[in-house]
PLY file of the C-alpha trace (Angstrom):
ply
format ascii 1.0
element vertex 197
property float x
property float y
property float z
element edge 196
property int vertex1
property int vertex2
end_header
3.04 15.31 -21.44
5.87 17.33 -22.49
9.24 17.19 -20.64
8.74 19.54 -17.72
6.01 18.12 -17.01
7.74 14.45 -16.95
10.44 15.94 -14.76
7.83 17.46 -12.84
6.18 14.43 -11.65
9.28 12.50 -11.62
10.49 14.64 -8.68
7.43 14.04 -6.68
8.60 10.24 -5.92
12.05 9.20 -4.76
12.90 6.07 -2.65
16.32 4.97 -2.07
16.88 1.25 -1.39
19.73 -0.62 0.16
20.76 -4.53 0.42
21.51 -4.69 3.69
19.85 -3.63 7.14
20.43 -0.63 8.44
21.21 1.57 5.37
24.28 -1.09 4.27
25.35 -2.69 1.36
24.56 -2.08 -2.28
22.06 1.13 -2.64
20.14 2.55 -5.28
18.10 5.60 -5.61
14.28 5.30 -7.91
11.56 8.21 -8.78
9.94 5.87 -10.91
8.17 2.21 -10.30
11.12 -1.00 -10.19
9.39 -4.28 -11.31
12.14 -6.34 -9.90
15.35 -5.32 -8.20
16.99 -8.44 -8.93
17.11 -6.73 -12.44
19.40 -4.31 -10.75
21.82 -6.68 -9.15
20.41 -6.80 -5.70
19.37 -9.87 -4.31
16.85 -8.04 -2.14
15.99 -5.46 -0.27
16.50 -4.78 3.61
16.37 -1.25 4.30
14.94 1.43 2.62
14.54 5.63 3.30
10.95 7.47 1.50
12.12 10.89 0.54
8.93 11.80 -1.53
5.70 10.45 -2.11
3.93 7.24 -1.34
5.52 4.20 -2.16
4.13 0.88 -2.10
6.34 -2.45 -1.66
5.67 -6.02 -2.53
7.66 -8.93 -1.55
7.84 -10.75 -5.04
8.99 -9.26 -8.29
6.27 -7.65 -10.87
4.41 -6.89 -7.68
3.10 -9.75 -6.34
2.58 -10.92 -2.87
2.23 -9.49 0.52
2.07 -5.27 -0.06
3.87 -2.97 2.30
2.69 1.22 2.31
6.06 3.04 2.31
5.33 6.61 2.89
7.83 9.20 4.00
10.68 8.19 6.49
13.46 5.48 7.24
13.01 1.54 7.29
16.16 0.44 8.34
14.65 -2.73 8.58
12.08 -5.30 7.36
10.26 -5.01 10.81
9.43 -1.09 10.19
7.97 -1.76 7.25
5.51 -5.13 7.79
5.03 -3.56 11.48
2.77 -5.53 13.70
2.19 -7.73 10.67
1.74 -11.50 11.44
2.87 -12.26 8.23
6.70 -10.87 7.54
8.86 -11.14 4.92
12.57 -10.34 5.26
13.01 -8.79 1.69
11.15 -6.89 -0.59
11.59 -7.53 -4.09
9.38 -4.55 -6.77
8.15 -1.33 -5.44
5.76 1.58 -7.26
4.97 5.15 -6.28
1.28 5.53 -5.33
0.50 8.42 -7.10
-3.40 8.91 -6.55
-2.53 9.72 -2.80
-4.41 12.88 -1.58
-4.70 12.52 2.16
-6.82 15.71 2.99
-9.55 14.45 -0.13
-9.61 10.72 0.47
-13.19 8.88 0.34
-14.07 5.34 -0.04
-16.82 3.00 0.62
-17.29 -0.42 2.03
-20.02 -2.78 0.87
-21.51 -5.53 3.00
-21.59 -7.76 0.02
-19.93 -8.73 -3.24
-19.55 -6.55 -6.57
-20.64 -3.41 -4.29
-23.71 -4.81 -3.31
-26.01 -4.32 0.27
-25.51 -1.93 3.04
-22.06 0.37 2.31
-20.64 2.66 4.52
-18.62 6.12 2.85
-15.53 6.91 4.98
-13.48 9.98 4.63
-11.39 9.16 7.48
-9.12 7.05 9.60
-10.33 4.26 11.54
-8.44 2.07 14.17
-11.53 -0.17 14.08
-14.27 -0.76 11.55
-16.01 -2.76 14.16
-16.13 0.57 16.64
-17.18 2.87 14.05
-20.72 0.68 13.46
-19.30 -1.77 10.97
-20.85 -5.07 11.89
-18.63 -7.37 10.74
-14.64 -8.61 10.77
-14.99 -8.43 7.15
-15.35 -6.14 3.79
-16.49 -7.74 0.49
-16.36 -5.14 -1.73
-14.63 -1.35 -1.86
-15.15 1.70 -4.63
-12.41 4.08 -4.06
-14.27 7.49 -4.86
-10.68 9.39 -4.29
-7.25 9.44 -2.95
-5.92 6.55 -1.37
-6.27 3.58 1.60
-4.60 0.40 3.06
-6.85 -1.73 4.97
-5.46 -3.88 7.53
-6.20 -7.39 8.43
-6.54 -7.00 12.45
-8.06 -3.66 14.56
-5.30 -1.15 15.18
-3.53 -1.28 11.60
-2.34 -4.64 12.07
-1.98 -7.91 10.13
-1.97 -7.95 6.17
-1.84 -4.95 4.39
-4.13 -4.02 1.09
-3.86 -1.25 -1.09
-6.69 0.39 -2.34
-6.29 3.38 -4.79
-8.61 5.30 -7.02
-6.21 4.80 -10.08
-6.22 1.29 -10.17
-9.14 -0.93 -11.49
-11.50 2.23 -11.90
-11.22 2.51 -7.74
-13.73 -0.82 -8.32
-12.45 -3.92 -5.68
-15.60 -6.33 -6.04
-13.74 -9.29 -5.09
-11.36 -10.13 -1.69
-9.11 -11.42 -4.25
-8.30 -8.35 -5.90
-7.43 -6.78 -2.83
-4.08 -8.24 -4.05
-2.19 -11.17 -4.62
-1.90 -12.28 -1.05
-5.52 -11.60 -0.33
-6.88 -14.98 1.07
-10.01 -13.48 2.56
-11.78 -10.52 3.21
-11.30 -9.58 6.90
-10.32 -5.70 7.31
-10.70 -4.58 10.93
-9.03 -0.94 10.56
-8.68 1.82 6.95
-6.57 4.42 7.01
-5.68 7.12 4.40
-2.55 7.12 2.56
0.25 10.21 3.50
1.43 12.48 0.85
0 1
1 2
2 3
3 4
4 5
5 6
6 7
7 8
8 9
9 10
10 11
11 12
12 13
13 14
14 15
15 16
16 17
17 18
18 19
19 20
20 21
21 22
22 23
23 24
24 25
25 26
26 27
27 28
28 29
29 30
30 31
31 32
32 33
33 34
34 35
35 36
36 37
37 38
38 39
39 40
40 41
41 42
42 43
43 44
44 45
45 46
46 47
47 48
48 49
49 50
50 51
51 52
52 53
53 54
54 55
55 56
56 57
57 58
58 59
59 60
60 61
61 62
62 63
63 64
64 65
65 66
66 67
67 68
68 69
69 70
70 71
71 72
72 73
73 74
74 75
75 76
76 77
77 78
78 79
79 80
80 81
81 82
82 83
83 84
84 85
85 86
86 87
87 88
88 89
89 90
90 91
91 92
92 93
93 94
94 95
95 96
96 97
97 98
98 99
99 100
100 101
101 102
102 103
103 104
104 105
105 106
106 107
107 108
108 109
109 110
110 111
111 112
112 113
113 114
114 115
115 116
116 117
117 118
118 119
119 120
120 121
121 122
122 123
123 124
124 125
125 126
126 127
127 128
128 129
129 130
130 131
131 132
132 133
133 134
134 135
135 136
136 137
137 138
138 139
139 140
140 141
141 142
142 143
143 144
144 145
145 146
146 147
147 148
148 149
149 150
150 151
151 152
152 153
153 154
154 155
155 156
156 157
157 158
158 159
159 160
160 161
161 162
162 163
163 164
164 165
165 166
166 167
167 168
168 169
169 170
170 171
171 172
172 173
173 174
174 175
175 176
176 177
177 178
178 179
179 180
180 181
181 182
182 183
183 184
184 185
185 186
186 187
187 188
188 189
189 190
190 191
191 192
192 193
193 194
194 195
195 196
């Protein structure tokens, strides 16, 4: 990749991250992935503004933990961000651009079983509840990411833990609940949605 190009794809990603609620404190602007802030001086994060791209947060360093989907807008807050969560974190503490995100070609599918095994379902769009839809279960084994990007939710109506599924990562290939992520503790996804760009 030459340099335009780098600069290219460096402006299609830019987060800017404060300290404090509200906008406050200490701030820093990124186009590229932060493995850990406290690197940076910051003891955390509490508010942050999306100019460009997708963006997904974590709430330890060298992403681990509960994942947060940042796409465009303002999160003056740690409540904007984990939304109706049951699980929230006050801080964020690494963050990467998503870059796989296409939201008008996005298609993934859902296995009934382990290592993409049984009955599967192919999805190519959003879905307050899996359940509704003809899914017959609270929960989702397996996923193959044919393209673009998701984030599954925990409860119907994009609630509860959040897991980030992209096409870029692990070959699109999640054939385990735990590598839905670090915070994954089962498989129950109620509700899939595509990622913006």
């Amino acid at each position: 990749m030459n340099q335009r190009e780098q600069m290219e794809q460096q402006c299609q990603w830019r987060i800017t991250v404060w300290e404090e609620e509200n906008f406050q404190g200490k701030r820093c602007e990124f186009r590229l992935e932060c493995p850990n802030i406290l690197d940076r001086d910051f003891q955390k994060i509490r508010s942050i503004k999306v100019d460009n791209g997708p963006w997904v947060g974590y709430e330890y360093p060298e992403y681990q933990g509960q994942q947060f989907i940042l796409e465009k807008g303002d999160y003056p807050c740690y409540q904007a961000w984990s939304g109706n969560s049951s699980y929230r974190t006050e801080h964020m503490l690494s963050f990467r651009p998503i870059k796989c995100a296409n939201h008008s070609d996005s298609k993934i599918t859902m296995y009934e079983c382990e290592d993409m095994m049984g009955r599967k379902f192919e999805m190519c769009d959003d879905y307050p509840s899996l359940m509704a839809m003809g899914w017959c279960s609270k929960e989702v084994p397996s996923i193959k990411v044919n393209s673009g990007a998701w984030v599954g939710y925990q409860f119907p109506g994009y609630r509860g833990y959040q897991y980030i599924f992209e096409r870029d990562r692990r070959q699109g290939e999640y054939r385990k609940y735990y590598e839905f992520g670090t915070q994954a503790h089962s498989n129950q996804i109620q509700s899939m949605r595509r990622i913006q760009h």
